[in-house]
LUMDOTOR-691562 format. One record per atom (N, C-alpha, C): x, y, z. Coordinates in Angstrom, 3 decimals. Layout:
# residues N
u | v | w
X | Y | Z
...
//
This chain:
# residues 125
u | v | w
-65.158 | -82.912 | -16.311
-65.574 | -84.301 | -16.523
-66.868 | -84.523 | -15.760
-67.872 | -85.061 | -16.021
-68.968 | -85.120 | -15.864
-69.551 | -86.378 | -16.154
-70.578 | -86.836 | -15.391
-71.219 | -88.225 | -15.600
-72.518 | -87.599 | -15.109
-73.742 | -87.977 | -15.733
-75.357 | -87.047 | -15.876
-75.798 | -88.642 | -15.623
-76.508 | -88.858 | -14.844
-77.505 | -90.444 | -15.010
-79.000 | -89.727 | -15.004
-79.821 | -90.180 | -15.614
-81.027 | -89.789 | -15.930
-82.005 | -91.546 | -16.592
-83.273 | -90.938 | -16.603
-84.231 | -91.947 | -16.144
-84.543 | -92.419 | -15.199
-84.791 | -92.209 | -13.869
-85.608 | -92.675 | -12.934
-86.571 | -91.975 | -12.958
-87.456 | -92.687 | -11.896
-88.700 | -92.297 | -11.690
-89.722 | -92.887 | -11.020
-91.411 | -92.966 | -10.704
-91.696 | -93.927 | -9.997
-92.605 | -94.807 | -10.793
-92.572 | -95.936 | -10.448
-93.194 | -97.064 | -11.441
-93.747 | -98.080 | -9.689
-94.689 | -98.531 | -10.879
-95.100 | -99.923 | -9.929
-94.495 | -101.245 | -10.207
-94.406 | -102.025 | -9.077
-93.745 | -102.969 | -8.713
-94.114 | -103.620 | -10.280
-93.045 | -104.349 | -10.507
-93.269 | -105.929 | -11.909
-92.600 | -104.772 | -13.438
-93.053 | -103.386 | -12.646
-92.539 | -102.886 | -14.076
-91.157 | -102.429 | -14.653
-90.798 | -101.570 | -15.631
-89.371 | -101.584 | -15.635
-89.072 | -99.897 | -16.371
-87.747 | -99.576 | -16.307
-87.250 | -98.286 | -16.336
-85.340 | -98.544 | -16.593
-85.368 | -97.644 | -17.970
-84.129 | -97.707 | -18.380
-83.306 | -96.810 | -18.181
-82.150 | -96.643 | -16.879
-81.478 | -95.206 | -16.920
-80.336 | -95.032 | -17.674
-79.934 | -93.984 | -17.838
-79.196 | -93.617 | -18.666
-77.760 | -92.272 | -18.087
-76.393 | -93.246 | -18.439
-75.675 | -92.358 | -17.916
-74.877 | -91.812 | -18.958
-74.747 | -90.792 | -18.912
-73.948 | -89.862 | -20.176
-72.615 | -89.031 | -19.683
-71.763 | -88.973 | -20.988
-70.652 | -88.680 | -20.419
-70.223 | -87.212 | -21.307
-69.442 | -86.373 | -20.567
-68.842 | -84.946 | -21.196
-67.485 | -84.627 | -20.542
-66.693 | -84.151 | -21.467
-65.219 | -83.690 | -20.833
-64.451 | -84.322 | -21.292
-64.931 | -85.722 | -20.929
-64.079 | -86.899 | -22.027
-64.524 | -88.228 | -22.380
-63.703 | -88.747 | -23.002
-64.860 | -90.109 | -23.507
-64.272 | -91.064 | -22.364
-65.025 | -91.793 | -22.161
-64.657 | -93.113 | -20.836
-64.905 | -94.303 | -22.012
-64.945 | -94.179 | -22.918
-65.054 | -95.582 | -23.703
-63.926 | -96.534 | -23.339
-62.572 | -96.080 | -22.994
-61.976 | -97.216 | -22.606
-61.878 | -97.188 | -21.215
-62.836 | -97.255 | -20.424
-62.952 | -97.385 | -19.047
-64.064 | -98.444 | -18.743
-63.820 | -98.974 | -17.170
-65.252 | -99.676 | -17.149
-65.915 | -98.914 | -16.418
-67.300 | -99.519 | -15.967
-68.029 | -98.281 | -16.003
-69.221 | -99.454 | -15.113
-70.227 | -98.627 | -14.181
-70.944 | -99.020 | -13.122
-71.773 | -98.450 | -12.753
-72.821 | -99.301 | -12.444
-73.919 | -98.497 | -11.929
-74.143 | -98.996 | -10.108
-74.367 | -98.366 | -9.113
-74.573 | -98.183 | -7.825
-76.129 | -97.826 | -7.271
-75.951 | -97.994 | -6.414
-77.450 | -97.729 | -5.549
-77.323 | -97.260 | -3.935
-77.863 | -96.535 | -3.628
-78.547 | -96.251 | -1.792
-79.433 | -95.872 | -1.824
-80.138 | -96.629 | -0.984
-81.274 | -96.384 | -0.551
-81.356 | -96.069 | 0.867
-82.170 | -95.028 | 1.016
-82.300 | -94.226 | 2.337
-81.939 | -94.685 | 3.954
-80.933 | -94.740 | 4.493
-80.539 | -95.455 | 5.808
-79.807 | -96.523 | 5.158
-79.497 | -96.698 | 3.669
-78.422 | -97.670 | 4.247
-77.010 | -97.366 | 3.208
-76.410 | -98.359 | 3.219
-74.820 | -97.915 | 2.560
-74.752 | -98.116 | 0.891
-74.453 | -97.719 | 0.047
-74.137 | -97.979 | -1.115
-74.166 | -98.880 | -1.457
-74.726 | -99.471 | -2.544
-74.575 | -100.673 | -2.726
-73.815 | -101.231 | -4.523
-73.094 | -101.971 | -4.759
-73.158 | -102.496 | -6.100
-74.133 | -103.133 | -6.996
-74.517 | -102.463 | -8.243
-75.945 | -103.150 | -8.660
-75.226 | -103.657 | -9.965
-74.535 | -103.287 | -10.768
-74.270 | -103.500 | -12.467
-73.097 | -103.246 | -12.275
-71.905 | -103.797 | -13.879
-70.282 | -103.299 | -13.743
-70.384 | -103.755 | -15.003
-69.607 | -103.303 | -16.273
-69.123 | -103.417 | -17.584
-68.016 | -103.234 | -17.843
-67.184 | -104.112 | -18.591
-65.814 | -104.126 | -19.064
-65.475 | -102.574 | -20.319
-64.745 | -102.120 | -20.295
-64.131 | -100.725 | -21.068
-65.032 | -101.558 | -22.626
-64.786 | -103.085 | -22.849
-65.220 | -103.549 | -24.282
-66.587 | -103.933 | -24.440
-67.372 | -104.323 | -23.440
-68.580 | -104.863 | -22.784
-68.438 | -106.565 | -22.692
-67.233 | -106.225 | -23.107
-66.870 | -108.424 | -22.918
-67.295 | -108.837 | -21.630
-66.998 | -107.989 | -20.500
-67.663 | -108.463 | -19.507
-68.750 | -107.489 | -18.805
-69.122 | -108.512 | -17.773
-70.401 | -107.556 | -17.092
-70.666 | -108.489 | -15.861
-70.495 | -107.696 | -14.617
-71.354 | -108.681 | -13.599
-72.950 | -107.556 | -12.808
-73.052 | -108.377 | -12.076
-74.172 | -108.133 | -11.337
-74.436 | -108.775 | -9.808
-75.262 | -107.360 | -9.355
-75.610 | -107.990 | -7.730
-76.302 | -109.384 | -7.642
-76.317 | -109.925 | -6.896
-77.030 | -111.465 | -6.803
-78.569 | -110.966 | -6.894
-78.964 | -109.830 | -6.040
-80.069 | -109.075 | -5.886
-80.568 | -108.564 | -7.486
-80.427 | -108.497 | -8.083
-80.638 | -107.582 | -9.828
-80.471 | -108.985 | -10.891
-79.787 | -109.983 | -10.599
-79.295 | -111.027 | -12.035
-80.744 | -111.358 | -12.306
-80.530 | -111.489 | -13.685
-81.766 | -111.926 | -14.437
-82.953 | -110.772 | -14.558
-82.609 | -109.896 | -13.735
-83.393 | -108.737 | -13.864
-83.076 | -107.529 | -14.667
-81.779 | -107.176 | -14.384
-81.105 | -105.810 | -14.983
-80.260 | -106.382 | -15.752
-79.985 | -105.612 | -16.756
-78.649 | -105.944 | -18.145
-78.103 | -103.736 | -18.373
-77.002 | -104.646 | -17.131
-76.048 | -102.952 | -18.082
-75.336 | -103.583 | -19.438
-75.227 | -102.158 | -20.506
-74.658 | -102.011 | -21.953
-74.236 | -100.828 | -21.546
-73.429 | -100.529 | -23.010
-72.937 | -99.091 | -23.406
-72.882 | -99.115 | -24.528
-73.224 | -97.815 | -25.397
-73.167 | -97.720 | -26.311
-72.080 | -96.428 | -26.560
-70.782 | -96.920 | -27.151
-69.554 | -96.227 | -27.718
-69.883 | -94.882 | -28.254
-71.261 | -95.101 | -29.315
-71.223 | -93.751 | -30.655
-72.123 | -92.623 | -29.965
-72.582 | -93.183 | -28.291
-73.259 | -92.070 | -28.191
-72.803 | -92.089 | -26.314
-71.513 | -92.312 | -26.064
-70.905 | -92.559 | -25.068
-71.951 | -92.452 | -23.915
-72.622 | -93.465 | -23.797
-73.444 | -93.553 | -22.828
-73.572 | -95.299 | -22.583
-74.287 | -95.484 | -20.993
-74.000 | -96.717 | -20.229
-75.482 | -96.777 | -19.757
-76.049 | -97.572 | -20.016
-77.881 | -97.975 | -19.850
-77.727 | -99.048 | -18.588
-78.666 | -98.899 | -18.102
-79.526 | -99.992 | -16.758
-80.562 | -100.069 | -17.335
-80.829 | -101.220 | -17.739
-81.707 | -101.474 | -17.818
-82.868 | -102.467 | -17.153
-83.550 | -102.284 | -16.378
-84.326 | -102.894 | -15.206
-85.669 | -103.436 | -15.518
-85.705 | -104.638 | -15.417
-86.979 | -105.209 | -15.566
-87.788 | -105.976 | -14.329
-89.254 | -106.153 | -13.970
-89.585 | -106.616 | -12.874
-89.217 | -105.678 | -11.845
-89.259 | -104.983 | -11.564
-88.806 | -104.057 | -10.660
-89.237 | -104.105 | -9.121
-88.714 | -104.351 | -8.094
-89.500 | -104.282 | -7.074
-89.465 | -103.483 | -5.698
-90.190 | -103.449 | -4.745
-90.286 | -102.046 | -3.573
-88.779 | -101.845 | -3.063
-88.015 | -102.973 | -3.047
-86.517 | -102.877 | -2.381
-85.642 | -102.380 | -3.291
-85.955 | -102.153 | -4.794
-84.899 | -101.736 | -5.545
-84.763 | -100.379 | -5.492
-85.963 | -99.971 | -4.546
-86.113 | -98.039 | -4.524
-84.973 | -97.582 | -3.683
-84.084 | -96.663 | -4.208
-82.822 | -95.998 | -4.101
-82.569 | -94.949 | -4.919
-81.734 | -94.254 | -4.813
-80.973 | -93.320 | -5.877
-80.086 | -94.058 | -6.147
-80.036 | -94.600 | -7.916
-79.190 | -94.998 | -8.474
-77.761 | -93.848 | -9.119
-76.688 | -94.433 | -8.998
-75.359 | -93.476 | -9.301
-74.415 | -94.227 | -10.295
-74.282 | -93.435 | -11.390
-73.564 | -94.089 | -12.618
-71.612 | -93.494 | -11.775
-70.898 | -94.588 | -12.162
-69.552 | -94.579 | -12.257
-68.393 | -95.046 | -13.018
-67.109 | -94.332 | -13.351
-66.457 | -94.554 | -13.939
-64.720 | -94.825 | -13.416
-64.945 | -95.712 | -13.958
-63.110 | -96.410 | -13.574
-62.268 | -96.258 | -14.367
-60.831 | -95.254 | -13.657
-59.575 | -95.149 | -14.796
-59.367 | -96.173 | -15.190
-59.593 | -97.378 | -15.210
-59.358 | -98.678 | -15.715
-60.290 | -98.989 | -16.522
-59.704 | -99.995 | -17.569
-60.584 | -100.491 | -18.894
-61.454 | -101.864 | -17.933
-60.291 | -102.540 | -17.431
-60.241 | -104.217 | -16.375
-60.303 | -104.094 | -14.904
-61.242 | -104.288 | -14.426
-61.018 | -104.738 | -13.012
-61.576 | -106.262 | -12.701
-60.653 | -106.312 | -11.389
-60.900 | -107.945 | -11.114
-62.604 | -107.865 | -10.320
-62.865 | -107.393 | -9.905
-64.387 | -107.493 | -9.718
-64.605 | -105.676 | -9.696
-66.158 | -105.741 | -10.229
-67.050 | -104.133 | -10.016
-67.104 | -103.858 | -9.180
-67.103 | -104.574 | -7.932
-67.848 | -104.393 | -6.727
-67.476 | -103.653 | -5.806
-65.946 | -102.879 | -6.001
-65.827 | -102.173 | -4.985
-65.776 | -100.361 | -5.602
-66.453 | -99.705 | -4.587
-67.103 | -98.130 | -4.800
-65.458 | -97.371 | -4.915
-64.660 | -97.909 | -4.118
-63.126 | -96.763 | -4.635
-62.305 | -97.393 | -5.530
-62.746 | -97.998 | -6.365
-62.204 | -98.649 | -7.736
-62.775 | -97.038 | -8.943
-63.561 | -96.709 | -8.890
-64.154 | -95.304 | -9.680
-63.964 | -94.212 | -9.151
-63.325 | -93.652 | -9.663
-63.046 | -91.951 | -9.689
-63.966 | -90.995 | -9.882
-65.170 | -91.424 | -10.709
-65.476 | -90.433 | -11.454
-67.055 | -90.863 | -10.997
-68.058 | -89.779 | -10.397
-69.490 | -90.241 | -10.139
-70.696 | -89.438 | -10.916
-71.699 | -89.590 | -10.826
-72.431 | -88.949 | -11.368
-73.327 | -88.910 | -10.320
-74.728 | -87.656 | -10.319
-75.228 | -86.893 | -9.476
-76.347 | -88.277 | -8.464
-76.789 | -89.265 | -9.484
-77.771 | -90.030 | -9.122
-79.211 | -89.745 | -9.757
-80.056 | -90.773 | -9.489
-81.149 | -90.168 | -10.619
-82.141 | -91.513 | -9.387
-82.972 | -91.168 | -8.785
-84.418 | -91.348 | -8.183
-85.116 | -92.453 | -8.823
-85.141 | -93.730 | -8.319
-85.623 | -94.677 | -8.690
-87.029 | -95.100 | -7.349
-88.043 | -94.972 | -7.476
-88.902 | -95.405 | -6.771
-89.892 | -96.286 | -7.203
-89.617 | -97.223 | -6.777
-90.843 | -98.751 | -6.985
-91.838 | -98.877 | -6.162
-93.283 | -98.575 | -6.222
-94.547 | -98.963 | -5.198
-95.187 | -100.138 | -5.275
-95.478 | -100.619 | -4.599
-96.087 | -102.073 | -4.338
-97.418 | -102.179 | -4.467
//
């Protein structure tokens, strides 16, 4: 079982970058599913969370109005998509997956079983 996140990279501040997490071994379509962040010296953080259906979705207070996670079923993959981007959002972002379709909030990191490697997000000012 495997989770691959890909698309980062470095961009300048205001701009935007769509990552992409992909899945093999098995399908997580009925799971929910999350995207994470650390950035260097500090702790993990919650950035994105999607319902197993995409009925729901929350977000960090830090990212709303900025980022919109989706998934797309036919090609079992889970997008970040980031707009406005700025110097504090630079981290290694980490796609995750929850044996659960429902959780009562995204926000906590041992709610997901399943991680992926991270993928290099750097924003310059």
């Amino acid at each position: 079982v495997q989770l691959q996140a890909s698309g980062g990279g470095l961009v300048q501040a205001g701009g935007s970058l769509r990552l992409s997490c992909t899945t093999s071994g098995r399908t997580f379509s009925g799971n929910a599913m999350a995207w994470f962040r650390q950035a260097s010296g500090k702790e993990r953080e919650f950035v994105a969370g999607i319902r197993w259906n995409g009925g729901s979705t929350g977000y960090a207070d830090s990212v709303k109005d900025r980022f919109t996670i989706s998934r797309d079923y036919a090609k079992t993959t889970v997008y970040l998509q980031m707009n406005l981007l700025k110097p504090e959002d630079t981290a290694v972002y980490y796609c995750a997956a929850s044996p659960r379709g429902i959780l009562s909030t995204f926000r906590v990191p041992s709610s997901y079983h399943y991680w992926g490697q991270g993928t290099l997000v750097t924003v310059s000012s």
